[in-house]
C-alpha positions as CSV (number, residue, x, y, z in Angstrom):
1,X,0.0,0.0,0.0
2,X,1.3,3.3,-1.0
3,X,2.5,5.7,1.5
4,X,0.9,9.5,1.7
5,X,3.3,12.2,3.0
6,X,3.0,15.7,4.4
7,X,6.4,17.5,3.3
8,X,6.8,20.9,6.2
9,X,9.2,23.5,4.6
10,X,8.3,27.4,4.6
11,X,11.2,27.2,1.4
12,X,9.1,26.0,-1.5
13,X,12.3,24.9,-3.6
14,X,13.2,22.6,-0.3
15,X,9.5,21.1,-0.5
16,X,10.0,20.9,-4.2
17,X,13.2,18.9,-4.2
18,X,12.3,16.5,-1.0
19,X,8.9,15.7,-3.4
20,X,11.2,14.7,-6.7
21,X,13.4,12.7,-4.1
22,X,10.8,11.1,-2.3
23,X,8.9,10.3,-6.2
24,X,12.4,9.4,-7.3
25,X,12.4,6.6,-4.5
26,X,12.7,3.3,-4.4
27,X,9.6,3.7,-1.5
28,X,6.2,2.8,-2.7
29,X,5.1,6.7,-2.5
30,X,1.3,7.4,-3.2
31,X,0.0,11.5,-3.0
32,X,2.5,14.1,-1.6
33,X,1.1,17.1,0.0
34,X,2.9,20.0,0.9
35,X,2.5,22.5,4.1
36,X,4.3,26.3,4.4
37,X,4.7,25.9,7.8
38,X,2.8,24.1,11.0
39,X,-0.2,25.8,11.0
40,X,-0.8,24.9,7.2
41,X,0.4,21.4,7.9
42,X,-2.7,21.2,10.4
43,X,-5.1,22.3,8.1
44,X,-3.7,19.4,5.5
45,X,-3.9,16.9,8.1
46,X,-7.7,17.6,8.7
47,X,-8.3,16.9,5.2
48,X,-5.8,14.2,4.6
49,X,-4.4,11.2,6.0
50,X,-0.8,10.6,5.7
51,X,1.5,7.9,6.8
52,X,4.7,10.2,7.1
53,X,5.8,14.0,8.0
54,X,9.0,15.2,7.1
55,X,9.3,18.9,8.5
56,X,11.4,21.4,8.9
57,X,12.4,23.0,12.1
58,X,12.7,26.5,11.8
59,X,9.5,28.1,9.8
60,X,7.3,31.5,10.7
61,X,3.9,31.0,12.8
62,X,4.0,27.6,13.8
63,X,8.0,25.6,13.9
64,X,8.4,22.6,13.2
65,X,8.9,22.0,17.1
66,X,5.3,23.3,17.8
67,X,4.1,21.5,15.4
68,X,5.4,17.8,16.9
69,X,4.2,18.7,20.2
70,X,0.5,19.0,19.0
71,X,1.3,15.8,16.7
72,X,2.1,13.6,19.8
73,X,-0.2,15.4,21.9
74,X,-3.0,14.0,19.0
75,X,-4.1,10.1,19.2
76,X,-4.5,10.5,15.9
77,X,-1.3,11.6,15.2
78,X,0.9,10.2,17.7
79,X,2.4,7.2,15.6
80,X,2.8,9.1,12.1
81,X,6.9,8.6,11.6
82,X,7.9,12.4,12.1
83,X,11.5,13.3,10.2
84,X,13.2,16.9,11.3
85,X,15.1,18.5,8.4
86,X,16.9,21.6,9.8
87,X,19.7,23.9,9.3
88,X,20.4,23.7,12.9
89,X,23.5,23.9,13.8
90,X,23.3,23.0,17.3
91,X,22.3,20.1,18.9
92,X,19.7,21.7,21.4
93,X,17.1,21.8,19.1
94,X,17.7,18.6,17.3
95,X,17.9,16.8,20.8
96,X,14.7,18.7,21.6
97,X,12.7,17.4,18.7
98,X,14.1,13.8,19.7
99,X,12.8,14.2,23.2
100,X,9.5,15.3,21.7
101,X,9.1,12.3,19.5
102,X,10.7,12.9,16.0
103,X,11.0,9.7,14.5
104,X,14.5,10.6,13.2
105,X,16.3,14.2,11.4
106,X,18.3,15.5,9.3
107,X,20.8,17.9,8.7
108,X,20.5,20.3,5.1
109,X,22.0,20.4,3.0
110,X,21.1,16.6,2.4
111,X,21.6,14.4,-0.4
112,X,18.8,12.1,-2.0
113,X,20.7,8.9,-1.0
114,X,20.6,10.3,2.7
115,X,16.8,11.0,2.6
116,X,16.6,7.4,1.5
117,X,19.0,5.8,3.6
118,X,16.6,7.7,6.4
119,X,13.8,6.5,5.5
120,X,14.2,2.8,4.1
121,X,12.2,0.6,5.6
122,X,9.2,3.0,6.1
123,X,7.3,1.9,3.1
């Protein structure tokens, strides 16, 4: 069964190029929606279902952060496979998101092979 996703990036040419590499996949990847930030990301869950989230950290009115507190704070959400992709330099955030329940993270610039080495096995 194919795998809906929820891509998180207020940078539309990040969103863009996670979609291409998550299409370009050897993952069996069904509809791809996309979210500016996490307020948008709340509205598309509400009207979508998705089986994965892969959202950035830093992003204006809702972060990434906020947003995976009200994910596992949601039944509904709480086992949805959260990925962090961040710019962060530091680890105090990325530990942070780890501590809130982020299924995994990583660092951009990233590489296709390291979005797929992340998340083999997920579909």
């Amino acid at each position: 069964m194919a795998l809906d996703v929820l891509v998180v990036d207020d940078s539309a040419a990040i969103r863009k190029i996670l979609v291409r590499v998550l299409k370009q996949s050897e993952m069996d990847i069904g509809q791809v929606y996309e979210a500016c930030d996490g307020v948008e990301a709340l509205n598309s869950l509400r009207e979508h279902s998705v089986g994965l989230i892969l959202s950035d950290i830093n992003m204006p009115n809702m972060d990434g952060l906020q947003l995976l507190n009200q994910l596992r704070a949601d039944l509904m959400y709480r086992h949805v496979p959260v990925f962090m992709i961040t710019t962060e330099g530091s680890q105090t955030k990325v530990m942070e998101a780890v501590n809130l329940g982020a299924t995994g993270y990583l660092r951009k610039p990233f590489t296709p092979d390291q979005i797929k080495e992340k998340l083999a096995g997920l579909a």
